[in-house]
PDB file of N, CA, C and O in Angstrom:
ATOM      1  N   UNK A   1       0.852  -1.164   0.000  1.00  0.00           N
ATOM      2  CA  UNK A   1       0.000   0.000   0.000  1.00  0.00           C
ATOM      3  C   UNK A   1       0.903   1.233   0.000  1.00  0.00           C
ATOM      4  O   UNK A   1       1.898   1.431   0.697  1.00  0.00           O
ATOM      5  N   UNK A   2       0.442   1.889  -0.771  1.00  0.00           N
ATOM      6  CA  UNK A   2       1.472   3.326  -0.966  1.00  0.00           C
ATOM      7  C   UNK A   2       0.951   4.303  -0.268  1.00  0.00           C
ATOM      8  O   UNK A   2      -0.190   4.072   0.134  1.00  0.00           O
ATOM      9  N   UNK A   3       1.527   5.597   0.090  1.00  0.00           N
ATOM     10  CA  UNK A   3       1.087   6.511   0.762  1.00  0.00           C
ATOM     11  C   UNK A   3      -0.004   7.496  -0.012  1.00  0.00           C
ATOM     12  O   UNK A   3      -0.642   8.205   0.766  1.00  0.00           O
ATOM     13  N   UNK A   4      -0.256   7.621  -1.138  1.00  0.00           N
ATOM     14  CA  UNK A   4      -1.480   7.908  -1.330  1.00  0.00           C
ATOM     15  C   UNK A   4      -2.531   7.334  -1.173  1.00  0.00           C
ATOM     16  O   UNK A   4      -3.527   8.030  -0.974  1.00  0.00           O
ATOM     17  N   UNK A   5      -2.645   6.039  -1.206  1.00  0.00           N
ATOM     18  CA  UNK A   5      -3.375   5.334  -0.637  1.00  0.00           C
ATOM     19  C   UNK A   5      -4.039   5.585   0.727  1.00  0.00           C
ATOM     20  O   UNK A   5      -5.240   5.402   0.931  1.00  0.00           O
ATOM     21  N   UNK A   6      -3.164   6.016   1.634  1.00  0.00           N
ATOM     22  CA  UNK A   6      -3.250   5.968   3.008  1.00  0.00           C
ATOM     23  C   UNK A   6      -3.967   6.990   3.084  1.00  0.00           C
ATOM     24  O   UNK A   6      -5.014   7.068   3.727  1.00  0.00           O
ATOM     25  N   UNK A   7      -3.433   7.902   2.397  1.00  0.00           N
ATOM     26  CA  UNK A   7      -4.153   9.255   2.407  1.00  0.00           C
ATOM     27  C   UNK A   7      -5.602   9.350   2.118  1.00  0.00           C
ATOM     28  O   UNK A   7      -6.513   9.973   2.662  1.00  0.00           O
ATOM     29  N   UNK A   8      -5.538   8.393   0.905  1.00  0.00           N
ATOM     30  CA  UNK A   8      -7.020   8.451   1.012  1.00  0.00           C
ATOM     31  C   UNK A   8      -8.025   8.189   1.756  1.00  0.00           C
ATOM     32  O   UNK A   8      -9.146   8.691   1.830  1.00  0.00           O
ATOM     33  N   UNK A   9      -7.369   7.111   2.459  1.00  0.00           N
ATOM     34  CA  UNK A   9      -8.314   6.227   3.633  1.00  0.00           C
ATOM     35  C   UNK A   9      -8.414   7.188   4.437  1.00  0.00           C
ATOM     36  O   UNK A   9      -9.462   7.272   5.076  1.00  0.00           O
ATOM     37  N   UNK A  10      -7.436   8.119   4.626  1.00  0.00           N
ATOM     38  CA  UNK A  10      -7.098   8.478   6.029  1.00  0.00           C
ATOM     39  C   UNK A  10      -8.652  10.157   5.882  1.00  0.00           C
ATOM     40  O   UNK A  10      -9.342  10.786   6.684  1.00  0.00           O
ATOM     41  N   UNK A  11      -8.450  10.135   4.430  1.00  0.00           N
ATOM     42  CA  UNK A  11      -9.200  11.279   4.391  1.00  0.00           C
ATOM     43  C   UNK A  11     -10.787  10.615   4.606  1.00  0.00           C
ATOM     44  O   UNK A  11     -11.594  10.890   5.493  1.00  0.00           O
ATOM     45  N   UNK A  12     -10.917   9.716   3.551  1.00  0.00           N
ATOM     46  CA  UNK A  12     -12.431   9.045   4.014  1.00  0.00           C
ATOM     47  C   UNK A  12     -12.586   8.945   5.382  1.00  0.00           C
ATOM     48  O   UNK A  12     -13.684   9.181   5.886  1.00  0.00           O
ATOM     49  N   UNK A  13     -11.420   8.555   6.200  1.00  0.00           N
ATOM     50  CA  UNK A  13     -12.403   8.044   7.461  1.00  0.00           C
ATOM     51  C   UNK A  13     -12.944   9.462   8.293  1.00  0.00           C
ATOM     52  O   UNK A  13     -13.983   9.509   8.952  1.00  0.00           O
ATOM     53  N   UNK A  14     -11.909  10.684   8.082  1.00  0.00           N
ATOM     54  CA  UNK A  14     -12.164  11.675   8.281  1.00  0.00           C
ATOM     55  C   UNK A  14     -12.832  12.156   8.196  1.00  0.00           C
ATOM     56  O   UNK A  14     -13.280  12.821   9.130  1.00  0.00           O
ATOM     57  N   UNK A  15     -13.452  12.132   6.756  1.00  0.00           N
ATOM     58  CA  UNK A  15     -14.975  12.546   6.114  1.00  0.00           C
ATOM     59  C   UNK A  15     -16.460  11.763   7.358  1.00  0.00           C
ATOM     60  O   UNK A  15     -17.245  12.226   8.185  1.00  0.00           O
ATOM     61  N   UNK A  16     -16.206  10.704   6.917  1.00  0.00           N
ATOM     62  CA  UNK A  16     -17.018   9.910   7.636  1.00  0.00           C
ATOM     63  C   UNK A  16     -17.009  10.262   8.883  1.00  0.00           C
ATOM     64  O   UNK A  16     -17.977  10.133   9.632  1.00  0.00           O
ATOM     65  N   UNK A  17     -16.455  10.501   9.043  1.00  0.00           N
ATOM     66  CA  UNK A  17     -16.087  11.275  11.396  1.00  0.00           C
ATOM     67  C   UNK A  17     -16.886  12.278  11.274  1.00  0.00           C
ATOM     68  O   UNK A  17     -17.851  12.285  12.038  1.00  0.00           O
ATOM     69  N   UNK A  18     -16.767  13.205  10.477  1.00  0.00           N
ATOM     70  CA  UNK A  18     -17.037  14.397  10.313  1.00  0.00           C
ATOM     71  C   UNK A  18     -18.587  14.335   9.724  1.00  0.00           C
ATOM     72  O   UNK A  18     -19.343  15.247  10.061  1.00  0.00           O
ATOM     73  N   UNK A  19     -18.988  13.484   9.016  1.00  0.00           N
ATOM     74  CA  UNK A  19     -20.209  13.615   8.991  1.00  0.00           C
ATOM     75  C   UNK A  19     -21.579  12.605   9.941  1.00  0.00           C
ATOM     76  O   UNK A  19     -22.808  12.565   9.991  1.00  0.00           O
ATOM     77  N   UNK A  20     -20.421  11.931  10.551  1.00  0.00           N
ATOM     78  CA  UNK A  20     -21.309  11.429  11.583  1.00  0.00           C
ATOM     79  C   UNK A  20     -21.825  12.287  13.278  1.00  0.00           C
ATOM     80  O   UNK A  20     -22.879  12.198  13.908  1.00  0.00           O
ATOM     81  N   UNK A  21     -20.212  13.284  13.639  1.00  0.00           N
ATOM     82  CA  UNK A  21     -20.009  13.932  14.095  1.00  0.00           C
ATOM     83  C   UNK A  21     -20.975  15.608  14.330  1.00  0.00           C
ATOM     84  O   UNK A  21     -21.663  16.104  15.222  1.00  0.00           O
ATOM     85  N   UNK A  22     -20.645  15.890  13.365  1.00  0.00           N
ATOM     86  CA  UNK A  22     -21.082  17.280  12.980  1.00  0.00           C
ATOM     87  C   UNK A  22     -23.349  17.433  13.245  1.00  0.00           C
ATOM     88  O   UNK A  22     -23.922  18.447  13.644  1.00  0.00           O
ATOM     89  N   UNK A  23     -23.790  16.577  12.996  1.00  0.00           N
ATOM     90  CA  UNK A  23     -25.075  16.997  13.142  1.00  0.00           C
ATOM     91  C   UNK A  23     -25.619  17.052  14.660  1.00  0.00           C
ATOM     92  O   UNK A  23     -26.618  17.636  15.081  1.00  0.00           O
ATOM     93  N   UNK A  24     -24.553  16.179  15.448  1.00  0.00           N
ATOM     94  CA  UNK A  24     -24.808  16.549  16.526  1.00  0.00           C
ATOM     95  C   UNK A  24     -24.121  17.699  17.288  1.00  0.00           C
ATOM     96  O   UNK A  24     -24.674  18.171  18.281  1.00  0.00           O
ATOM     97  N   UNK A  25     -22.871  18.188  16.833  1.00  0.00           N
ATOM     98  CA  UNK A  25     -22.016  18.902  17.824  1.00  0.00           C
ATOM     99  C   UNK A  25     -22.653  20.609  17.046  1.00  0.00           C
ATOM    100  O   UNK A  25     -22.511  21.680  17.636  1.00  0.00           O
ATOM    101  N   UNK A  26     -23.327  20.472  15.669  1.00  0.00           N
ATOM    102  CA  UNK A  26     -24.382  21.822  15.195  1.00  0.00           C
ATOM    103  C   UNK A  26     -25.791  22.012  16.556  1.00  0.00           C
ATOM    104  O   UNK A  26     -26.309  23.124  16.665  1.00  0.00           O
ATOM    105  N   UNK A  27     -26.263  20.870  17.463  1.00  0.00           N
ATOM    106  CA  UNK A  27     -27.468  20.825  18.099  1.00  0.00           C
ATOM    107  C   UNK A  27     -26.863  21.317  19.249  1.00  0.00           C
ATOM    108  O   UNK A  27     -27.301  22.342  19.771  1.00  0.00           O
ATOM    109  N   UNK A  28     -25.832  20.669  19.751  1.00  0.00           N
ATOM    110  CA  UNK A  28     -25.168  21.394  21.202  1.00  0.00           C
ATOM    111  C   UNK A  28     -24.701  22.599  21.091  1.00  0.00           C
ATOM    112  O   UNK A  28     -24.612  23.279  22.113  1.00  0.00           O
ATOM    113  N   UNK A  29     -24.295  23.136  19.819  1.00  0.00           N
ATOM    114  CA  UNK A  29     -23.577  24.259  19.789  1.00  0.00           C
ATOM    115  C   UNK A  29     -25.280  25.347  19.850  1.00  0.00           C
ATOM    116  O   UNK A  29     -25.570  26.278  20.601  1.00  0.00           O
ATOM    117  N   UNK A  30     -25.955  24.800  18.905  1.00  0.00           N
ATOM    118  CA  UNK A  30     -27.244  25.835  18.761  1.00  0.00           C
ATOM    119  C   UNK A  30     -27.781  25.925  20.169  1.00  0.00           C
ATOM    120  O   UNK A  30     -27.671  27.020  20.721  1.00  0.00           O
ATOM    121  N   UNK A  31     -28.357  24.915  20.843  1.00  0.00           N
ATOM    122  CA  UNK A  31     -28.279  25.018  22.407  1.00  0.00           C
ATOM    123  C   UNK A  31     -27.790  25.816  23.598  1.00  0.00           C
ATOM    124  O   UNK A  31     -28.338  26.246  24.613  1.00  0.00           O
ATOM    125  N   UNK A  32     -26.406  25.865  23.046  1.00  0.00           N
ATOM    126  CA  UNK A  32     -25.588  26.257  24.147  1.00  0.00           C
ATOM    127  C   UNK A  32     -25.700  27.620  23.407  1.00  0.00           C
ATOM    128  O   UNK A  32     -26.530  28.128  24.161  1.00  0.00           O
ATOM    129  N   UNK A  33     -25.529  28.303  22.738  1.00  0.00           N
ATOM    130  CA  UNK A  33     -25.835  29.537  22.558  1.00  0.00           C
ATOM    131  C   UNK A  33     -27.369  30.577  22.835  1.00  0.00           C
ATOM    132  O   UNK A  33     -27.532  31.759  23.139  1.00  0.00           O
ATOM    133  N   UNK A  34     -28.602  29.057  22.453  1.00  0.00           N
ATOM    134  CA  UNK A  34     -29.792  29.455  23.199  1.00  0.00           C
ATOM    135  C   UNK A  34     -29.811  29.826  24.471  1.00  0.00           C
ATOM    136  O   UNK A  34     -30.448  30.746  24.984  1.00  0.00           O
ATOM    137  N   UNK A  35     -28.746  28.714  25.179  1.00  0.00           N
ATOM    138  CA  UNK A  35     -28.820  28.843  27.115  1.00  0.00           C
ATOM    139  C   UNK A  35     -28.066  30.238  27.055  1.00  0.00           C
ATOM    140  O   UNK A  35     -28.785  31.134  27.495  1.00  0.00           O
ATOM    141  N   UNK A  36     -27.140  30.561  26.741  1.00  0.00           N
ATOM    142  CA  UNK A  36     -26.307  31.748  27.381  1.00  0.00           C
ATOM    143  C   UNK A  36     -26.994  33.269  26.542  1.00  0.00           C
ATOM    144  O   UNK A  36     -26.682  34.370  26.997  1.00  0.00           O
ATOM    145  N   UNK A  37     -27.701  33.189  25.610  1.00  0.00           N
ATOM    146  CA  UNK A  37     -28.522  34.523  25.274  1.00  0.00           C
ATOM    147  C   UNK A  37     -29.517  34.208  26.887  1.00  0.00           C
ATOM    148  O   UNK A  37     -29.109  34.777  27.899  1.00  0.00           O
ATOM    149  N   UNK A  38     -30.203  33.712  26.940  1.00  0.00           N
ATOM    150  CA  UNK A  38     -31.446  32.996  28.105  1.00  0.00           C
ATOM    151  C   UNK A  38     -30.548  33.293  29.085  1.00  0.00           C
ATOM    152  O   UNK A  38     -30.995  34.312  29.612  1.00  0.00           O
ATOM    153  N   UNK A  39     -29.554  32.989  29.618  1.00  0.00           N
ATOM    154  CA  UNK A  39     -28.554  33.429  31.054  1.00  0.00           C
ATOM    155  C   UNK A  39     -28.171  34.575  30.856  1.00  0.00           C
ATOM    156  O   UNK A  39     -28.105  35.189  31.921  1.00  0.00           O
ATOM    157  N   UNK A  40     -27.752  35.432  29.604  1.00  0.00           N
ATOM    158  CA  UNK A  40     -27.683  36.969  29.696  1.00  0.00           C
ATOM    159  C   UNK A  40     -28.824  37.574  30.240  1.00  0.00           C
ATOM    160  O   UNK A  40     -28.699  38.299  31.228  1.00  0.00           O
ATOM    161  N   UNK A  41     -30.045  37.352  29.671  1.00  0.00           N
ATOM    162  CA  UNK A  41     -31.108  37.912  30.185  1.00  0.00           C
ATOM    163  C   UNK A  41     -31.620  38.442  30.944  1.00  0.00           C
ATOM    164  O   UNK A  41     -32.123  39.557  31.083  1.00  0.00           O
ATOM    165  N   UNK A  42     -31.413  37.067  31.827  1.00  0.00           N
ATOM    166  CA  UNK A  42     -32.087  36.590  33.170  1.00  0.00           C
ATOM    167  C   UNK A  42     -30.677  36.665  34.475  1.00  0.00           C
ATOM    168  O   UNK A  42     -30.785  36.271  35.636  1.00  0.00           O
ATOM    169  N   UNK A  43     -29.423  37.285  33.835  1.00  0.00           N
ATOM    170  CA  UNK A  43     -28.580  36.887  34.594  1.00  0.00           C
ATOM    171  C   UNK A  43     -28.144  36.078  35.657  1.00  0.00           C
ATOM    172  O   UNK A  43     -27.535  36.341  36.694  1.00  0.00           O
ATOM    173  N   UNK A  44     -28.651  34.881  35.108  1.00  0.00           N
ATOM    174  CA  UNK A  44     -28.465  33.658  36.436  1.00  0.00           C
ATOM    175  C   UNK A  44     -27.766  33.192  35.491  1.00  0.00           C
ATOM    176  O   UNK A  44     -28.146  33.012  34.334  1.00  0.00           O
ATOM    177  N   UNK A  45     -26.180  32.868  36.165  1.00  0.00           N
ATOM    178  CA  UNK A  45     -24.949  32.475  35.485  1.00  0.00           C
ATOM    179  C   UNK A  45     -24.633  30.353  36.519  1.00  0.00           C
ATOM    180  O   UNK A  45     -23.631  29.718  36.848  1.00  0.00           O
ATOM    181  N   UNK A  46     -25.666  30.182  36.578  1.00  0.00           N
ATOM    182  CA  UNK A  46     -25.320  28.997  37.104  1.00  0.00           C
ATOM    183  C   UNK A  46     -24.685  27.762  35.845  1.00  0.00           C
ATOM    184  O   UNK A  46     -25.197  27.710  34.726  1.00  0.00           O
ATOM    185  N   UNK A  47     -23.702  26.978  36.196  1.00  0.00           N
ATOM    186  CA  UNK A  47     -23.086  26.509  35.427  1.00  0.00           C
ATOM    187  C   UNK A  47     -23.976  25.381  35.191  1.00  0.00           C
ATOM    188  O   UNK A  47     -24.315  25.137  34.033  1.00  0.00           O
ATOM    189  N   UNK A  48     -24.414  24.630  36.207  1.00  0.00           N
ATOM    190  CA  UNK A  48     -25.741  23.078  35.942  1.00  0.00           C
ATOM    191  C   UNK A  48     -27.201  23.595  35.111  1.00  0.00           C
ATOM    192  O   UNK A  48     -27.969  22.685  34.799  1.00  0.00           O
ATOM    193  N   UNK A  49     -27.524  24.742  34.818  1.00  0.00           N
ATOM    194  CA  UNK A  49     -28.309  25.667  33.886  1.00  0.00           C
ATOM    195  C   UNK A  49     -27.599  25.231  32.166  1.00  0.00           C
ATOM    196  O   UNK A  49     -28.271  24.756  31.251  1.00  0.00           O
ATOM    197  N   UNK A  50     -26.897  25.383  32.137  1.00  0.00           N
ATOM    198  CA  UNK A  50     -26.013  25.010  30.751  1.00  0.00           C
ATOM    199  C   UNK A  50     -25.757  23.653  30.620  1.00  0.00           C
ATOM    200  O   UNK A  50     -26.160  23.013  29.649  1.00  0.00           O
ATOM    201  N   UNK A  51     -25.393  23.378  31.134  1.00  0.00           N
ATOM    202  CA  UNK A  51     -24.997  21.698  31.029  1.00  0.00           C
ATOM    203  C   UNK A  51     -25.907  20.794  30.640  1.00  0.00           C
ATOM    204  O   UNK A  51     -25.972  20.111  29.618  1.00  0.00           O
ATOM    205  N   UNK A  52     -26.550  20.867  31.509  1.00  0.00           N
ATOM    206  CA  UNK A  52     -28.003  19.224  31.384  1.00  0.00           C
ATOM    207  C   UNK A  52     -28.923  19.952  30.147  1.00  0.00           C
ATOM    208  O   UNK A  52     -29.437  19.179  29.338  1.00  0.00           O
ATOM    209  N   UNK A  53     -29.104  21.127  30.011  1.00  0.00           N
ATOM    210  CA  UNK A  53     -29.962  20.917  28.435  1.00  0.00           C
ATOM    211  C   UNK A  53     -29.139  20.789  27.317  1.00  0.00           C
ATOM    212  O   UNK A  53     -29.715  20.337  26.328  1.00  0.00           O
ATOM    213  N   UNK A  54     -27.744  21.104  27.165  1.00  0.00           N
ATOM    214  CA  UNK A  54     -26.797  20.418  26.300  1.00  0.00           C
ATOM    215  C   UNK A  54     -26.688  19.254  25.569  1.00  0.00           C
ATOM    216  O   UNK A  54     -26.885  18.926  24.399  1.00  0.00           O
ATOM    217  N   UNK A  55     -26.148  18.472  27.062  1.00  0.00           N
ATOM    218  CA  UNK A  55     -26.372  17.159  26.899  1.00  0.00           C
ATOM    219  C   UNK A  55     -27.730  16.412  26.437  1.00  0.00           C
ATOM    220  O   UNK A  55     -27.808  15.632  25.488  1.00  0.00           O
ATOM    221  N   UNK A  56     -28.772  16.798  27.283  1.00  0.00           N
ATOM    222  CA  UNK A  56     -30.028  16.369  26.877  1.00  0.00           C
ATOM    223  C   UNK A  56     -30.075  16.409  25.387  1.00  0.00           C
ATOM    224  O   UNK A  56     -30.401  15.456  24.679  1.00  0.00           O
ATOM    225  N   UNK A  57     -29.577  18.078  24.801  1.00  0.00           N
ATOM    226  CA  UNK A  57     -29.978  17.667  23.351  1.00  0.00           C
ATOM    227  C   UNK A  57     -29.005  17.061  22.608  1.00  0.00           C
ATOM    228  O   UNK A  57     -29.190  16.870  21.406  1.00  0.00           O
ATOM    229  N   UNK A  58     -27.919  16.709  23.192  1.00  0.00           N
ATOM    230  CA  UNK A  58     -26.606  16.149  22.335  1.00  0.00           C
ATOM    231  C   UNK A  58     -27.268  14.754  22.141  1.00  0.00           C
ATOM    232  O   UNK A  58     -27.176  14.083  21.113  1.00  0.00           O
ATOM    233  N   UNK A  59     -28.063  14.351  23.458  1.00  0.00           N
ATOM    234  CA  UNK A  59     -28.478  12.765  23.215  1.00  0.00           C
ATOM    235  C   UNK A  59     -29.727  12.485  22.569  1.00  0.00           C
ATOM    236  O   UNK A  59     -29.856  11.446  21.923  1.00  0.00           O
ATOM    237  N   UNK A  60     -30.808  13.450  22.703  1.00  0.00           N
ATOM    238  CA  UNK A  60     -32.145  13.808  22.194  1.00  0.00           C
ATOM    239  C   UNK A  60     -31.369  13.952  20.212  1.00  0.00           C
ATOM    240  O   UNK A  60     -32.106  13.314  19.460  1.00  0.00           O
ATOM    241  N   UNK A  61     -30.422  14.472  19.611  1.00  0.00           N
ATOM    242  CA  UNK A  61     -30.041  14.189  18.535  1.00  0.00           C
ATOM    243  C   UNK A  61     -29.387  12.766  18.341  1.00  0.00           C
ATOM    244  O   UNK A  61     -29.700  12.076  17.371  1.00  0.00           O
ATOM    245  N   UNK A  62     -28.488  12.346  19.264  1.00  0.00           N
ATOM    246  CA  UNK A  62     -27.820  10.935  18.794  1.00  0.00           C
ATOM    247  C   UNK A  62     -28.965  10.323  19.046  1.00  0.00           C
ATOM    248  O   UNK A  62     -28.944   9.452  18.176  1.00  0.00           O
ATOM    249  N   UNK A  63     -30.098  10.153  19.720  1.00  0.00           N
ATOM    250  CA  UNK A  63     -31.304   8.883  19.484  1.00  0.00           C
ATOM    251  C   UNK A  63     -32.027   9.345  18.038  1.00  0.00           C
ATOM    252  O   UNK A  63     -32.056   8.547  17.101  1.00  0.00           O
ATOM    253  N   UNK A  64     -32.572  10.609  17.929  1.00  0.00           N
ATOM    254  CA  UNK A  64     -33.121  10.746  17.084  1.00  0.00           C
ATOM    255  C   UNK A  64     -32.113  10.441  15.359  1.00  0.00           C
ATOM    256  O   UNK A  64     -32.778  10.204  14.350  1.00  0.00           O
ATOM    257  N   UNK A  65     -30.657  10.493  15.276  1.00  0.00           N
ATOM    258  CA  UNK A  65     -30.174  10.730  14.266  1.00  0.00           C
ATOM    259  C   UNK A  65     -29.390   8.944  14.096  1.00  0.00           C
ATOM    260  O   UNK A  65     -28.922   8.541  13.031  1.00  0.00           O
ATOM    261  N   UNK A  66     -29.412   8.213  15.237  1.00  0.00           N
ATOM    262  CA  UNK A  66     -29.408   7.048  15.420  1.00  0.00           C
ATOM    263  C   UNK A  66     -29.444   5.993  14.159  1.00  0.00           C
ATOM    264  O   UNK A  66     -28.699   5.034  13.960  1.00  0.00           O
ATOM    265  N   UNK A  67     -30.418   6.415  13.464  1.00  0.00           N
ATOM    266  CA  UNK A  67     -30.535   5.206  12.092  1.00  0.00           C
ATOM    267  C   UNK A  67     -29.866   5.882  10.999  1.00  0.00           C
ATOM    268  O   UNK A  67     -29.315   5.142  10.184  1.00  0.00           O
ATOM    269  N   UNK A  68     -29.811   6.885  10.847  1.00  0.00           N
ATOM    270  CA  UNK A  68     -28.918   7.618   9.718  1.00  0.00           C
ATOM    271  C   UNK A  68     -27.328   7.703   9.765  1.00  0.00           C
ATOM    272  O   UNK A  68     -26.564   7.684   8.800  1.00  0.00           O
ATOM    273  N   UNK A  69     -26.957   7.817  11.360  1.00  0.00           N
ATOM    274  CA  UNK A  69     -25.597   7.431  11.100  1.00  0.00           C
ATOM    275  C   UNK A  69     -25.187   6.187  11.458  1.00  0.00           C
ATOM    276  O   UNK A  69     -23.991   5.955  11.282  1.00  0.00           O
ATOM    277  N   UNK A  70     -25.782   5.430  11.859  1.00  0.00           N
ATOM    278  CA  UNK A  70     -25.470   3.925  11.643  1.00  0.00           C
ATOM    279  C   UNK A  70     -25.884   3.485  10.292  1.00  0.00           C
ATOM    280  O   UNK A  70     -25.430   2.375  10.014  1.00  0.00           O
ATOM    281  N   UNK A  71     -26.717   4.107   9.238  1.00  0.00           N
ATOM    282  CA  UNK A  71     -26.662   3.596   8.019  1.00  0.00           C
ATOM    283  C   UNK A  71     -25.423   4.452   7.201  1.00  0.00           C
ATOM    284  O   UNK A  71     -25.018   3.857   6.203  1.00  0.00           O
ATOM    285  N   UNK A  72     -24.899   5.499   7.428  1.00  0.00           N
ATOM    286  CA  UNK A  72     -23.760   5.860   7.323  1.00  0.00           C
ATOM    287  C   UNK A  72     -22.500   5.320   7.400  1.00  0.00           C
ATOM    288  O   UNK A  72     -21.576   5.100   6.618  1.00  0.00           O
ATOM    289  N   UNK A  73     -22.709   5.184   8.462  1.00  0.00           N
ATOM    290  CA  UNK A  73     -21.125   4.801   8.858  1.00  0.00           C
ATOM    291  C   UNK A  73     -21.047   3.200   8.257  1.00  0.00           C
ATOM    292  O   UNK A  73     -19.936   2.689   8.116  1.00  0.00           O
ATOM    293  N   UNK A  74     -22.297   2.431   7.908  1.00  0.00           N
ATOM    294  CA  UNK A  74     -22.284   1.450   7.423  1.00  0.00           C
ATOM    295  C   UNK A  74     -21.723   1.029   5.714  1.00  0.00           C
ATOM    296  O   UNK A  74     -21.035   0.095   5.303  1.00  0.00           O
ATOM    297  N   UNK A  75     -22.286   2.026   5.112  1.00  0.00           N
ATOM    298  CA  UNK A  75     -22.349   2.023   3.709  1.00  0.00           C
ATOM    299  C   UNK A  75     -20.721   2.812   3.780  1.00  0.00           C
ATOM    300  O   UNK A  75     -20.253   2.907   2.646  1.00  0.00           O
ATOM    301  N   UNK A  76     -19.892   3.324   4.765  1.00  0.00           N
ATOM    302  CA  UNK A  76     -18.679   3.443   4.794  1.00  0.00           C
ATOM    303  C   UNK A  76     -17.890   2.244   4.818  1.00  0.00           C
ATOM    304  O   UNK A  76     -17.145   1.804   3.942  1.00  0.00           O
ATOM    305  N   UNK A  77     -18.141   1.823   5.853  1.00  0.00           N
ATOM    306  CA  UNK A  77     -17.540  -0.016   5.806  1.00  0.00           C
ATOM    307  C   UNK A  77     -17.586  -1.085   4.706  1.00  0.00           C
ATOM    308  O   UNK A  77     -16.865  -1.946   4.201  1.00  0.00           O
ATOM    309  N   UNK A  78     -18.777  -0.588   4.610  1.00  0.00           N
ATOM    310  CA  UNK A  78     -18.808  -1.412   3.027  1.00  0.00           C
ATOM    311  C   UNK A  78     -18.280  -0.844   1.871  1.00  0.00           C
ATOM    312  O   UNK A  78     -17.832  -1.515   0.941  1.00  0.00           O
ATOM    313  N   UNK A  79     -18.316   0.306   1.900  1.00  0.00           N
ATOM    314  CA  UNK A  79     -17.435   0.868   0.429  1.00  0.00           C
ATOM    315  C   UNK A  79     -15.809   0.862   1.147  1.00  0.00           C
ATOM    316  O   UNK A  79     -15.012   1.085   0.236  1.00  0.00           O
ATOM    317  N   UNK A  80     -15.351   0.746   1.995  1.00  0.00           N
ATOM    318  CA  UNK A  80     -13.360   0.368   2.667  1.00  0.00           C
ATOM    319  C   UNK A  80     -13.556  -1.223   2.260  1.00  0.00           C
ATOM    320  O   UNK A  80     -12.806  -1.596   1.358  1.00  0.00           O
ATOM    321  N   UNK A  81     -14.465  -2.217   2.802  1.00  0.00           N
ATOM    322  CA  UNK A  81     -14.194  -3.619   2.518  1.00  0.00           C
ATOM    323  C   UNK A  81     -14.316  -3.932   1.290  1.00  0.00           C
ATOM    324  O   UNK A  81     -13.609  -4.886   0.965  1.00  0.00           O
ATOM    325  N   UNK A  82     -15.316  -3.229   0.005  1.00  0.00           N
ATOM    326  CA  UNK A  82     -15.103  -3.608  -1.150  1.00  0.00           C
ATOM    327  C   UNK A  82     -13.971  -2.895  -1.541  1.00  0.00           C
ATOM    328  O   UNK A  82     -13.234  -3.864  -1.723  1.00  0.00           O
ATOM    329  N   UNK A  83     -13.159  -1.757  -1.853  1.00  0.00           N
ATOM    330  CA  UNK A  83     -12.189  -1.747  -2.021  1.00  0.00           C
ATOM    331  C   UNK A  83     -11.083  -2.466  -1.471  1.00  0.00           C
ATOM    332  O   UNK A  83     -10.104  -2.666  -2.190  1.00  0.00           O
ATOM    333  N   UNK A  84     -11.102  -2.787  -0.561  1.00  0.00           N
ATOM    334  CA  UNK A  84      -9.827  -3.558   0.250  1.00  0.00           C
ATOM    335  C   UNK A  84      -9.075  -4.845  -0.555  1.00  0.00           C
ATOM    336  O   UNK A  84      -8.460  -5.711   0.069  1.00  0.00           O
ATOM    337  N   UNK A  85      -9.181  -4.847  -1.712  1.00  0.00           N
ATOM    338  CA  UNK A  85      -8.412  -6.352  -2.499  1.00  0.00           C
ATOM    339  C   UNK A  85      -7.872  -5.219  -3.453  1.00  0.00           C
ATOM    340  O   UNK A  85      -6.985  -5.555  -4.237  1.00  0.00           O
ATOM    341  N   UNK A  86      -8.328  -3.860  -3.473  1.00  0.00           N
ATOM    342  CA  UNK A  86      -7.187  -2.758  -4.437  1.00  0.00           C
ATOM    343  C   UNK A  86      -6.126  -2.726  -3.859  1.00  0.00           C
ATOM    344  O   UNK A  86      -5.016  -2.914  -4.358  1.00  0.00           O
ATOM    345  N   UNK A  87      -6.535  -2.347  -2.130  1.00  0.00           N
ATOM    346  CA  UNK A  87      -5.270  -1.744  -1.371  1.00  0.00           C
ATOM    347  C   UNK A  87      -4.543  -2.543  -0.291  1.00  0.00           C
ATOM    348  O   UNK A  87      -3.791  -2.191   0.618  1.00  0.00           O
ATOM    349  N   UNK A  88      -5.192  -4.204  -0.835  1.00  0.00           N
ATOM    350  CA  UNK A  88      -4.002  -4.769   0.119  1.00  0.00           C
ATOM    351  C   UNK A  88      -2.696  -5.204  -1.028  1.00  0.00           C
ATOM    352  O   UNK A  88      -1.793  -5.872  -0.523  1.00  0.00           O
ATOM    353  N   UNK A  89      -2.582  -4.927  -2.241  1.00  0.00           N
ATOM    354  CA  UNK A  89      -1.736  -5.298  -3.043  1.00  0.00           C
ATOM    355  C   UNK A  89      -0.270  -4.652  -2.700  1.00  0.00           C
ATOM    356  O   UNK A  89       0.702  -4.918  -3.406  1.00  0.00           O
TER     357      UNK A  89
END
């Protein structure tokens, strides 16, 4: 296997991180900017105020986004294992 090779993998799996990644860390980020306009407001700077609706929606997206990136990350595996008799040469 040559180093472009690697590269490529190395970029797919990247891709694939990144798009399994990203729809949830867009929900925590939108969140966490909802809580702290909402804590400017109201100036109650408590730190457990931010946190647990975060998380809540970080996980409220990974259940809900659940079948899409496991059919993702799947149809990734399968397009590395059908190539894999190019790049074990």
């Amino acid at each position: 296997m040559g180093p472009e090779q690697v590269v490529v993998l190395g970029r797919h799996a990247m891709e694939a991180a990144l798009w399994t990644a990203a729809p949830i860390l867009v929900v925590a980020a939108a969140v966490s900017i909802l809580i702290s306009i909402m804590q400017t407001i109201t100036s109650i700077q408590d730190p457990t105020i931010s946190t647990v609706p975060r998380i809540g929606a970080a996980a409220g997206a990974i259940f809900l986004l659940m079948h899409w990136t496991v059919r993702h990350l799947v149809g990734y595996t399968i397009r590395l294992f059908s190539d894999f008799h190019t790049l074990a040469r």
